[in-house]
Backbone as numpy.savetxt, mean C-alpha at the origin, in Angstrom:
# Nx Ny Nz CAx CAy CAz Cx Cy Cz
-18.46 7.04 -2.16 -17.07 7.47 -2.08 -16.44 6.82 -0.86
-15.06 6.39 -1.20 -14.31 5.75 -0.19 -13.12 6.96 0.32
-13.00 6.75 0.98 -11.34 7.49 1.91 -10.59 6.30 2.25
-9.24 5.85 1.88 -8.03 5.26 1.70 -7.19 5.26 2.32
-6.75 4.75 3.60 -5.09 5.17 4.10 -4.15 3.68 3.59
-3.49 4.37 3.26 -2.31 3.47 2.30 -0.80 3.13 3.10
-0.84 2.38 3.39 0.91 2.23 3.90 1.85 0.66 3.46
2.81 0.90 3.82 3.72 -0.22 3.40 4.57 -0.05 4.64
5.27 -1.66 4.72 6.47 -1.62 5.20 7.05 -1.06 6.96
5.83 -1.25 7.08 5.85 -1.01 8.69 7.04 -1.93 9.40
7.75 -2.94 9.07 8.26 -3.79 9.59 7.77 -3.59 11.45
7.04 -4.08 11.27 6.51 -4.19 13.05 6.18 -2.93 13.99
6.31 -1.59 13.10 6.16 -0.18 13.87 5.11 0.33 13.28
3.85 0.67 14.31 3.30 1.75 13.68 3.12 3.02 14.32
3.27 3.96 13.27 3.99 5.25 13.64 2.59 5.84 14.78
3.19 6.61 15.83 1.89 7.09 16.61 0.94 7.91 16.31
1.69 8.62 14.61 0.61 9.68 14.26 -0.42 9.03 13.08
-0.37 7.98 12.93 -0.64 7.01 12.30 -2.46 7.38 12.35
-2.77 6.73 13.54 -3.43 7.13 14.06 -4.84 8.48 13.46
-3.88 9.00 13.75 -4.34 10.55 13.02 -5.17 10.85 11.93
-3.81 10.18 11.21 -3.58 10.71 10.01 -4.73 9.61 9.41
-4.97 8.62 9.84 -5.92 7.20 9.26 -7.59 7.62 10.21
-7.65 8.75 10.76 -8.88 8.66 11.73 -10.21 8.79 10.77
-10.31 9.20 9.83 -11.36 9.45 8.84 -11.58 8.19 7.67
-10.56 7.67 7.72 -10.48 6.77 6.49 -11.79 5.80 6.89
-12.13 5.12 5.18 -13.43 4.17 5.34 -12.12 2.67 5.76
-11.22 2.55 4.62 -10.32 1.56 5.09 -8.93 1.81 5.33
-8.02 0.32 5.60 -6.82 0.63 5.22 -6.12 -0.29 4.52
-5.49 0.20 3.94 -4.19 -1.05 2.52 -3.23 -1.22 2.90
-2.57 -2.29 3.39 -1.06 -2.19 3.67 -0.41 -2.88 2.09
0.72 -2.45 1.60 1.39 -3.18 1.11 2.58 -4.17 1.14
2.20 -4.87 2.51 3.34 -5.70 2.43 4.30 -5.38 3.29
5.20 -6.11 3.67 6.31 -6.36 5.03 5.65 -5.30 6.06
4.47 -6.22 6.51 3.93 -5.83 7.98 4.72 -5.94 9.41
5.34 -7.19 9.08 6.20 -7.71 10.36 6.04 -8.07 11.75
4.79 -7.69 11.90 4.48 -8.70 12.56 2.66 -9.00 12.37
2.05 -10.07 13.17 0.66 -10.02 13.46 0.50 -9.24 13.95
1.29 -8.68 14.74 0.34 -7.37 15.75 -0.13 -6.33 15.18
0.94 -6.17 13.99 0.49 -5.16 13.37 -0.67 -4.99 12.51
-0.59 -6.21 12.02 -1.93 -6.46 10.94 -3.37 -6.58 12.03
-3.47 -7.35 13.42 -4.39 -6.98 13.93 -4.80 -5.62 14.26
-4.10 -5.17 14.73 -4.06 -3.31 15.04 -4.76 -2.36 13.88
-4.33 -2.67 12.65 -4.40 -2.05 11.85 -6.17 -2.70 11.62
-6.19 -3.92 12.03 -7.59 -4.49 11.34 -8.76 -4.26 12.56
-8.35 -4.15 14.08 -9.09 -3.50 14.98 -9.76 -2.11 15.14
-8.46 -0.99 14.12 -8.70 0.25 14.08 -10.06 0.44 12.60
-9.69 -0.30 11.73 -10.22 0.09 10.41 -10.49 -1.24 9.19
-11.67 -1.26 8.96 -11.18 -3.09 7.82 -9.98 -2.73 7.03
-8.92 -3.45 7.16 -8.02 -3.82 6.39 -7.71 -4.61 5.53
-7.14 -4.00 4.17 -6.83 -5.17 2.96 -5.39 -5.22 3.37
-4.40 -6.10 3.11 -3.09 -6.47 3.28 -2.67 -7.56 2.37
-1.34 -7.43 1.77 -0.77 -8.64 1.64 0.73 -8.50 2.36
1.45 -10.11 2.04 2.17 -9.88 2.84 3.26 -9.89 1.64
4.65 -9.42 2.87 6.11 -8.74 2.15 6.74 -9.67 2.42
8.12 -9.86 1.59 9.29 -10.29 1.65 9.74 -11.28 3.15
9.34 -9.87 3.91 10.36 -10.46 5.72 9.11 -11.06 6.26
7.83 -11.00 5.77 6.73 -11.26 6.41 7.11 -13.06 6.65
6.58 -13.50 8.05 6.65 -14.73 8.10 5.34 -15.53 7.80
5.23 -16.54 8.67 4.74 -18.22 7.98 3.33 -17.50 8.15
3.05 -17.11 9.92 1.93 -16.34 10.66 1.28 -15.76 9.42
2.07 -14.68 8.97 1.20 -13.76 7.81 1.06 -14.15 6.46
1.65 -15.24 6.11 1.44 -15.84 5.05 0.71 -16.74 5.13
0.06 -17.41 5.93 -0.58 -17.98 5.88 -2.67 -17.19 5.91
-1.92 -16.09 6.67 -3.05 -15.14 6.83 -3.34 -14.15 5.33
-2.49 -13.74 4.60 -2.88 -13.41 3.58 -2.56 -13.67 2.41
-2.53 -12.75 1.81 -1.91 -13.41 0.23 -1.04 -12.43 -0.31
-0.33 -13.09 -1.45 0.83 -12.33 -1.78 0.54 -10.93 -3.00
-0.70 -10.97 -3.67 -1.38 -10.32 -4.16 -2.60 -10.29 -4.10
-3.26 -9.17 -4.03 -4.98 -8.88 -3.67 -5.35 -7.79 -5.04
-6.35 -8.76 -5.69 -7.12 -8.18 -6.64 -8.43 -7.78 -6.53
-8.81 -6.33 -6.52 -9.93 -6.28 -5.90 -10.79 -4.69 -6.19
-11.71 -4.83 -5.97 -12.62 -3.29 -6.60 -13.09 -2.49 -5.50
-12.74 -0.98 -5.77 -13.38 -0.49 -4.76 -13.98 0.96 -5.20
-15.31 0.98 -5.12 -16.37 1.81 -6.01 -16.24 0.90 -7.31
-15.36 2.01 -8.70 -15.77 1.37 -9.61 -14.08 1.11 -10.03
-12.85 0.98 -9.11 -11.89 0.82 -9.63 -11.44 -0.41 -9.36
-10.65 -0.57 -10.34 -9.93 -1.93 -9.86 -8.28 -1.66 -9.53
-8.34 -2.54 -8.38 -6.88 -2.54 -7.86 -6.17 -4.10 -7.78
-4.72 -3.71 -8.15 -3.82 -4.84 -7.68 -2.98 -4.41 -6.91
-2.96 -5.20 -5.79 -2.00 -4.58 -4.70 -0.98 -5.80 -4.40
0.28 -5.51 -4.32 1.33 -6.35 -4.10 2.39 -5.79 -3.44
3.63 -6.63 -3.10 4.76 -5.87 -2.35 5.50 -6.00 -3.16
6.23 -6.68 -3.84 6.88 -6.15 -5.10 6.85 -6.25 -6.39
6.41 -4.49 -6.44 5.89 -5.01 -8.13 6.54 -3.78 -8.98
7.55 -3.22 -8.63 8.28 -2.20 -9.73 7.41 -1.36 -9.59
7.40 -0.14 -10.66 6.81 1.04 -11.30 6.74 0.52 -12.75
6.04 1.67 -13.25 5.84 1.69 -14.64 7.70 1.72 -15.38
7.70 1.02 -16.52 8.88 1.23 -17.09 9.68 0.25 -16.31
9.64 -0.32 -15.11 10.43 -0.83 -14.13 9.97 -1.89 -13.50
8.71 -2.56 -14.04 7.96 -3.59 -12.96 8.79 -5.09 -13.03
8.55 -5.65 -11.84 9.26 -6.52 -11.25 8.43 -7.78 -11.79
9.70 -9.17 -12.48 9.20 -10.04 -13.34 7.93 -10.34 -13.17
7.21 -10.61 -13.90 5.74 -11.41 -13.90 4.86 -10.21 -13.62
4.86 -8.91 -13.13 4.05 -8.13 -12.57 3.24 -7.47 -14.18
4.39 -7.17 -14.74 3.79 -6.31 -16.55 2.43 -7.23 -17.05
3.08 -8.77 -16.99 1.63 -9.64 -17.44 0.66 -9.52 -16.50
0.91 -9.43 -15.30 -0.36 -9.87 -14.41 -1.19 -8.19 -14.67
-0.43 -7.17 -14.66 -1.61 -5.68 -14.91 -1.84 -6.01 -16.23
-0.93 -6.33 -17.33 -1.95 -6.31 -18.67 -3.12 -7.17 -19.14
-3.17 -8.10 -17.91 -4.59 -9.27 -17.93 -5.57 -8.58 -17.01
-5.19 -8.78 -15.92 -6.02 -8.06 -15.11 -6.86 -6.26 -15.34
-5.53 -5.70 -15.91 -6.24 -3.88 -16.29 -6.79 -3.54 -14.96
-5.79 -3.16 -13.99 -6.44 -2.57 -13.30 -6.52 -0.96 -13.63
-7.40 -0.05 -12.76 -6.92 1.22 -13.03 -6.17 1.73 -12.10
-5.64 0.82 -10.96 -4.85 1.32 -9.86 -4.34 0.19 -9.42
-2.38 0.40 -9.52 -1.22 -0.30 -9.02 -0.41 -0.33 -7.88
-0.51 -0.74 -6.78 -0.33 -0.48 -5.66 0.79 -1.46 -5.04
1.70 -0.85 -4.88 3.45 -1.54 -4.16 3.88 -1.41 -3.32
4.71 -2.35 -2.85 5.74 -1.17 -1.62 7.21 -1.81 -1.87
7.72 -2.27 -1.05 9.26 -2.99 -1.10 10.70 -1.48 -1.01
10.30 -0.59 -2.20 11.45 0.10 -2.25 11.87 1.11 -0.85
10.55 1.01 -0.44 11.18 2.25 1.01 10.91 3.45 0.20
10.37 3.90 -1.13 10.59 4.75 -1.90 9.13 5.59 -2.21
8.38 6.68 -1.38 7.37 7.14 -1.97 7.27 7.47 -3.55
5.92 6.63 -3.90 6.04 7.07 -5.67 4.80 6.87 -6.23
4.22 8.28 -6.89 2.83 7.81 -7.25 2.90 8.26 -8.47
2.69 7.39 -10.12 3.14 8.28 -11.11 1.85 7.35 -12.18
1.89 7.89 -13.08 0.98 7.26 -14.19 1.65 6.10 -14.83
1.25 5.05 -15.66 1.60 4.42 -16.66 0.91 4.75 -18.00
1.47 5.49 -18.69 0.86 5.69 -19.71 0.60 4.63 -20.79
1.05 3.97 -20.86 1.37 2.51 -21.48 -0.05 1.46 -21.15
-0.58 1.34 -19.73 -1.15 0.31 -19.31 -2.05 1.15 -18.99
-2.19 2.51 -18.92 -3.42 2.87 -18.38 -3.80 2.81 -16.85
-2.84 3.02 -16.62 -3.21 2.90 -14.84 -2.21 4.21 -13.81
-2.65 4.29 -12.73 -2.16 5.02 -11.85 -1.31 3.64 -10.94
-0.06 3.83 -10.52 0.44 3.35 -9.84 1.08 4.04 -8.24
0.84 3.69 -7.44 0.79 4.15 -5.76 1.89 3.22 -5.08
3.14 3.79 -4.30 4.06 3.56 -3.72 3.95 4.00 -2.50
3.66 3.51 -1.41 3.56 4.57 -0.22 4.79 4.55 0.84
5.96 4.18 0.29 6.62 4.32 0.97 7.03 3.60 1.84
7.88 4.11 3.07 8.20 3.55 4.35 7.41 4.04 5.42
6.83 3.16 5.90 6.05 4.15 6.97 6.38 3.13 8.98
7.32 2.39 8.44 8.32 1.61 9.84 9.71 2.55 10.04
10.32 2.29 11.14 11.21 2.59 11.30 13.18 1.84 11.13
12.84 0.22 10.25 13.64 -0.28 9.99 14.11 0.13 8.33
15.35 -0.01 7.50 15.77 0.77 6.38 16.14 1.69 6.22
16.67 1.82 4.73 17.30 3.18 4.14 16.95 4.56 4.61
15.68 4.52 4.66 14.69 5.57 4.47 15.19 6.65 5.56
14.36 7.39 5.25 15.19 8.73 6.42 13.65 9.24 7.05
12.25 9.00 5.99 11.44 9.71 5.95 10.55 8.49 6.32
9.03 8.86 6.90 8.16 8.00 7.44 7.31 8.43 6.30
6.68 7.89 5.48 5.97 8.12 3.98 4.49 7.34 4.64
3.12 7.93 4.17 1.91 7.14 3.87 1.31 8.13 3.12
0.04 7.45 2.26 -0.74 8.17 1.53 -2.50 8.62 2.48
-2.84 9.00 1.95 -4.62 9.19 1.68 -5.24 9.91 0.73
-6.22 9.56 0.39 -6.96 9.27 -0.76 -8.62 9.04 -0.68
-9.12 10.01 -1.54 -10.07 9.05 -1.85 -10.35 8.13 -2.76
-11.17 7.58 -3.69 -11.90 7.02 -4.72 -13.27 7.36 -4.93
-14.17 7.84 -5.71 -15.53 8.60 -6.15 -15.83 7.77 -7.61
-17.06 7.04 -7.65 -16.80 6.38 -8.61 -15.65 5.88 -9.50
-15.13 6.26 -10.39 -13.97 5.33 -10.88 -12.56 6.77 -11.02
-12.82 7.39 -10.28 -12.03 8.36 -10.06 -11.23 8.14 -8.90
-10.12 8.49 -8.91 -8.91 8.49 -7.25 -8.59 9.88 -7.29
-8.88 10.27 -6.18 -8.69 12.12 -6.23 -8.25 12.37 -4.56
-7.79 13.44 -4.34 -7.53 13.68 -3.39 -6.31 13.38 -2.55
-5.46 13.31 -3.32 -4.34 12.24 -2.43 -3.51 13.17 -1.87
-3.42 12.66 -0.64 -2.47 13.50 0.83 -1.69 12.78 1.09
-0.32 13.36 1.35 0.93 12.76 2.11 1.55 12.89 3.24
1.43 11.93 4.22 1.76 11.88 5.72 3.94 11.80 5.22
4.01 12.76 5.81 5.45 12.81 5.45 6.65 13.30 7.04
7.24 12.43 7.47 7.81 12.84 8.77 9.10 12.36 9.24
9.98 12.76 9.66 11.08 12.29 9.88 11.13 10.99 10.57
12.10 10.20 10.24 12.19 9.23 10.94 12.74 9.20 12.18
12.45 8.91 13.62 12.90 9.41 14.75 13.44 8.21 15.70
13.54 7.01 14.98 14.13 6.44 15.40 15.34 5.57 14.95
């Protein structure tokens, strides 16, 4: 069994309770617009980190990761990207890449928008974690946790906090 801390969209902030809330986890996932290296080292000093990079992400992090990460953890499979819609709503090219791939877990960020809902269609759970920086719409500082237990995802907790800056 794995433990999961999930975030997106840090644009260059990470929150201080961060910390915390990630102290148990086996890893961590960012989805995208990290904003800076510092952050992606930080995050990869505290805990192994998977990441790809977002939109505002520059040359630095693009060159350091990739724009989608396909990958298994226990017995699930994940695609993780920064923009890839929801179910009913996925963003061009994303519908083909889950109906080849089949993952059982869809993982986004871009909207600033916590959202974790089924696809009944594709068979998968899809995971939004939100805003968890202090640049954007957002009002709210959003991350997940989670575990995974063989091909099961159970447990999922939400770091939920005002935005204070």
């Amino acid at each position: 069994m794995k433990t999961i801390g999930l975030l997106s969209d840090t644009h260059g902030y990470i929150h201080p309770k961060m910390i915390d809330f990630f102290q148990d986890v086996d890893e961590i996932w960012h989805a995208g617009d990290l904003g800076s290296i510092d952050v992606y080292q930080k995050l990869s000093q505290f805990k192994p980190t998977i990441a790809v990079y977002g939109n505002i992400d520059g040359v630095e992090l693009r060159e350091k990761l990739k724009e989608t990460e396909i990958f298994t953890c226990e017995k699930v499979k994940v695609v993780m990207t920064h923009i890839g819609g929801y179910p009913k709503r996925y963003h061009s090219g994303i519908k083909k890449l889950l109906q080849k791939e089949k993952p059982q877990l869809f993982i986004s960020g871009h909207s600033h928008i916590l959202k974790v809902m089924n696809d009944e269609v594709l068979h998968l759970l899809h995971m939004n974690p939100g805003a968890a920086g202090i640049q954007g719409f957002h009002q709210r500082i959003t991350m997940l946790r989670f575990k995974i237990s063989e091909d099961i995802v159970r447990d999922l907790e939400v770091f939920d906090a005002p935005r204070s800056h």
